[in-house]
N, C-alpha and C positions, 0 to 999 in steps of 0.2 A: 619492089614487093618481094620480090624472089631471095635480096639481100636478108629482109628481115625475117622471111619464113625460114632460112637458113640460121638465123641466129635462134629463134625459139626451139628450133629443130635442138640449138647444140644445150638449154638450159631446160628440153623437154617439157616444152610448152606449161610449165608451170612456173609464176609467178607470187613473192608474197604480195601482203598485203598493203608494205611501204613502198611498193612499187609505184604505185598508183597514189596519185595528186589529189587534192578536193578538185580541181576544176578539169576531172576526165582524165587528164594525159597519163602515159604510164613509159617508165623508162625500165633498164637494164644492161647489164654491162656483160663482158664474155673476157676471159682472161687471153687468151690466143687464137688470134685471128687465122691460122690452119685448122680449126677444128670446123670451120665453115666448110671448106673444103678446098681453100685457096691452095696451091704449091708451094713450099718453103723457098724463100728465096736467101741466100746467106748473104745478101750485099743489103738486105733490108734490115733481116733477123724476124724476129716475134713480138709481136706487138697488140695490144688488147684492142677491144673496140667497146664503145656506148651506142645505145639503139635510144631514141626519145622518140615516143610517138602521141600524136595531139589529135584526139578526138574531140570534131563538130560536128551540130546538128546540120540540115541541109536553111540557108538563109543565115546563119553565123558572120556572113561576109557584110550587113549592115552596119558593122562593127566599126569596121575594118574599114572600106571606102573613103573616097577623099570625098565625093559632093556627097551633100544629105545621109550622113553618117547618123545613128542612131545607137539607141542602146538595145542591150541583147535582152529581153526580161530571164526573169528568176528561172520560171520554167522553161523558159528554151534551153536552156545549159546544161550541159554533161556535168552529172555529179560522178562521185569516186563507184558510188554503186552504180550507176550506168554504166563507167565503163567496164567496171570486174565483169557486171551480166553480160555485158558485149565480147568480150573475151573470153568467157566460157565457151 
């Protein structure tokens, strides 16, 4: 958690609009992985990183399960507008 509030930290917690999936999730990318705050290494060098984050409601995991799996209905699912409001 720490990783990703650092990364929003470095793109000042604002995100477009294509950031964000029809089915909730919302990614992001950071061109240099020191402006987190890691120490330069020169045996590594500079390297970017991607953040993907997947937003579920709570019960999502019927899904998912191996015995008596089911389906998710319409309205249990994160749309793109749930998760923008969740992200403000």
């Amino acid at each position: 958690m720490q990783l990703l509030e650092s990364g929003l930290k470095v793109k000042e917690y604002e995100l477009l609009r294509r950031n964000f999936s029809d089915t909730g999730c919302f990614g992001f990318g950071i061109q240099e992985h020191i402006d987190l705050g890691i120490k330069y290494d020169p045996s590594t060098g500079i390297y970017g990183m991607d953040f993907y984050v997947v937003l579920e409601r709570a019960g999502y995991r019927v899904g998912r399960r191996r015995r008596c799996k089911s389906r998710v209905g319409i309205q249990h699912r994160v749309t793109k507008e749930d998760a923008m409001k969740w992200f403000q």
